[in-house]
C-alpha positions in Angstrom: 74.0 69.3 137.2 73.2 66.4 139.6 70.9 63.8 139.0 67.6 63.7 139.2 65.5 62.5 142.6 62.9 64.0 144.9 64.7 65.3 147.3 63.4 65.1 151.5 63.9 68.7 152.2 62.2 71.7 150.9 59.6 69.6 149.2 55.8 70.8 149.3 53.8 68.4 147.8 55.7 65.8 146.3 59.0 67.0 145.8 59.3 67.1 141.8 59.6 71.0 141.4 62.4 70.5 143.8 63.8 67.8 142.4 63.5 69.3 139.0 64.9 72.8 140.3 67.9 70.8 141.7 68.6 69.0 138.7 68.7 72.1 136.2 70.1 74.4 138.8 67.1 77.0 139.2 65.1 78.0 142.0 62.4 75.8 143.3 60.0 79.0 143.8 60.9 79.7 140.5 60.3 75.8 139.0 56.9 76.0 141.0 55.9 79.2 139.6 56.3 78.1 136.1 54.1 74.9 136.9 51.3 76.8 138.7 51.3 79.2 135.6 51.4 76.2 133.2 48.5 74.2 135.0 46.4 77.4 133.3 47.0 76.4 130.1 45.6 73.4 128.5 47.2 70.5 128.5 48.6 67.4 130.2 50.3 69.0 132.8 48.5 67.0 135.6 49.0 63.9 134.4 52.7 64.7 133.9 53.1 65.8 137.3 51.8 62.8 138.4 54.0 60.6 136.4 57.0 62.3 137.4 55.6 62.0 141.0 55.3 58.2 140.4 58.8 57.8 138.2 61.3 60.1 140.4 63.2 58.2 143.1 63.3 59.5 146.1 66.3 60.9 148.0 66.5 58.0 150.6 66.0 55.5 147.7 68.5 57.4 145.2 71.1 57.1 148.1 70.9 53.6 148.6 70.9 52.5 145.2 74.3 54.9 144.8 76.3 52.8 147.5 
């Protein structure tokens, strides 16, 4: 597992599927599938989204705080 950042390629809206598809090696089509199909159901899924949108460094800022 690596750690956990937004990364600056293959990102479609913000990055955080990505990032979170890197971290737990799955497949980003397959980590934004599961949050489209959880967005159905109630629940804070927004507002965790946007948290995580806020919270996640991203790859140019995880980089430089690594050297």
């Amino acid at each position: 597992m690596t750690s956990l950042y937004r990364p600056s390629q293959g990102r479609v809206i913000a990055g955080v599927c990505a990032g979170l598809a890197r971290r737990f090696g799955m497949s980003p089509r397959l980590v934004r599938v599961l949050t489209v199909l959880s967005c159905l159901l109630p629940g804070p899924q927004f507002i965790a989204y946007a948290i995580l949108w806020v919270m996640m460094p991203g790859e140019d800022k995880y980089r430089a705080a690594r050297i």
